[in-house]
N, C-alpha and C positions, 0 to 999 in steps of 0.2 A: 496429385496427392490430395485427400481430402483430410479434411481439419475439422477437429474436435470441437461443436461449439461448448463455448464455454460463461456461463453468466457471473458476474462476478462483482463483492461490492469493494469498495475501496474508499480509505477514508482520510482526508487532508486533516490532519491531527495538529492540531496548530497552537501553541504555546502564548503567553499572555505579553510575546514580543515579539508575534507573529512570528513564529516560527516556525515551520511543519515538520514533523516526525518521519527521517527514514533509515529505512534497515538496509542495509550493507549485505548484500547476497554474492556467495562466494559461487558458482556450480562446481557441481564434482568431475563435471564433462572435458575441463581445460577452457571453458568460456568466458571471456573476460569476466569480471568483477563487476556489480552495479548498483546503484544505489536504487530504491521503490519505495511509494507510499505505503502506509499499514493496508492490511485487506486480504482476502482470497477469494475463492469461487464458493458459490450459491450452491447448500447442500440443498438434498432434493426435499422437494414440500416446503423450503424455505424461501419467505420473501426476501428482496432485497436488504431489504431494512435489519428485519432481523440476522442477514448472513453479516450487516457492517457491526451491530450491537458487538454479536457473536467473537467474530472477527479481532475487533476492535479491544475488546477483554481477555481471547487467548492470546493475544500477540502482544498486548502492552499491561495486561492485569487492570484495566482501565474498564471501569464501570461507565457507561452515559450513553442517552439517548440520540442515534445519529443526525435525528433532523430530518428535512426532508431534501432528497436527490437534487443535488445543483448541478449536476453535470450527467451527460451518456456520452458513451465514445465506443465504437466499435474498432478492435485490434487485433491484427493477426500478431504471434510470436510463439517461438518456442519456450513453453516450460521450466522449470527448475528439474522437473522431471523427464524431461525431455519428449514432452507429446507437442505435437503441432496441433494450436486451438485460433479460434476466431474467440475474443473473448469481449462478450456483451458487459463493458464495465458501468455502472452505473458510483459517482464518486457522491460522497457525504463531507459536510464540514462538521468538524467536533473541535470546540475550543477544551481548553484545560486547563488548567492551574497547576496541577500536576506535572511534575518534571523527572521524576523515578518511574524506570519502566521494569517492569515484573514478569521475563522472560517464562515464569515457570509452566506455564498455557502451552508453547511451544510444543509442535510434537518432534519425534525423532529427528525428521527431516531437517526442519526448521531449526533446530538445535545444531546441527551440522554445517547449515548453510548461510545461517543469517548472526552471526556470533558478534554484529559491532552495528548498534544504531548512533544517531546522531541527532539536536536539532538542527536546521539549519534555517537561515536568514536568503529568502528569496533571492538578495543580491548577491548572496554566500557561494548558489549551488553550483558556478562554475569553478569554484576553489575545491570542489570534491575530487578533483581530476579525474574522474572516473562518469561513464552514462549512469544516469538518471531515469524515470518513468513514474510516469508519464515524462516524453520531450515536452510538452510544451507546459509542463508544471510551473515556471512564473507568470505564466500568462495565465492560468486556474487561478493560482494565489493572488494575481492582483484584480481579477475578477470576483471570487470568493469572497478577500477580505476586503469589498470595495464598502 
């Protein structure tokens, strides 16, 4: 089967007690529940940078400039939508002062399937009981926020 590529920016949203921002993704398929970084996929004619800005303000109402790419990772998974993609992730660090998140950017979907963020504390994220994503996200954060 072939797979969708997919480019995508993604953003370690991180609070002023190091903490990173994630959304609680429900699928409507019956697939486990799981936790993920802010971010989505690179519309077209868009760079990376402006898909994390972009990204970054429909998903948390959060204005600020992402910085520049500290991380690439290439990943296969299925979708929220249920397409099989290889997806070219490129991650941004954004610190914040900001702790109120402003849902209303959200589209349909996302309205549907991501209804519970949280911050969490690097040492925290196996108390979410639930997968995570990126897996190796303390090992980002303690690289990130080095």
């Amino acid at each position: 089967m072939s797979r969708t590529p997919r480019p995508a920016a993604r953003i370690l949203l991180v609070d002023g007690e190091d903490r990173v921002l994630l959304f609680r993704f429900t699928p409507e398929d019956g697939r486990p529940p799981f936790w993920c970084t802010v971010g989505g996929a690179v519309d077209p004619g868009e760079s990376y940078e402006e898909a994390a800005r972009r990204e970054l303000h429909e998903e948390t109402g959060i204005v600020a400039d992402p910085g520049p790419e500290i991380f690439r990772r290439e990943v296969d998974f299925l979708t929220i939508e249920g397409v099989e993609v290889t997806a070219d992730e490129r991650y941004f660090l954004v610190r914040t002062d900001t702790r109120e998140i402003d849902p209303s950017g959200h589209t349909e979907l996302e309205r549907r399937v991501m209804q519970r963020w949280r911050w969490v504390a690097p040492a925290d994220l196996a108390t979410l009981g639930e997968r995570y994503f990126p897996e190796d996200l303390p090992q980002m954060l303690e690289e990130a926020l080095r």
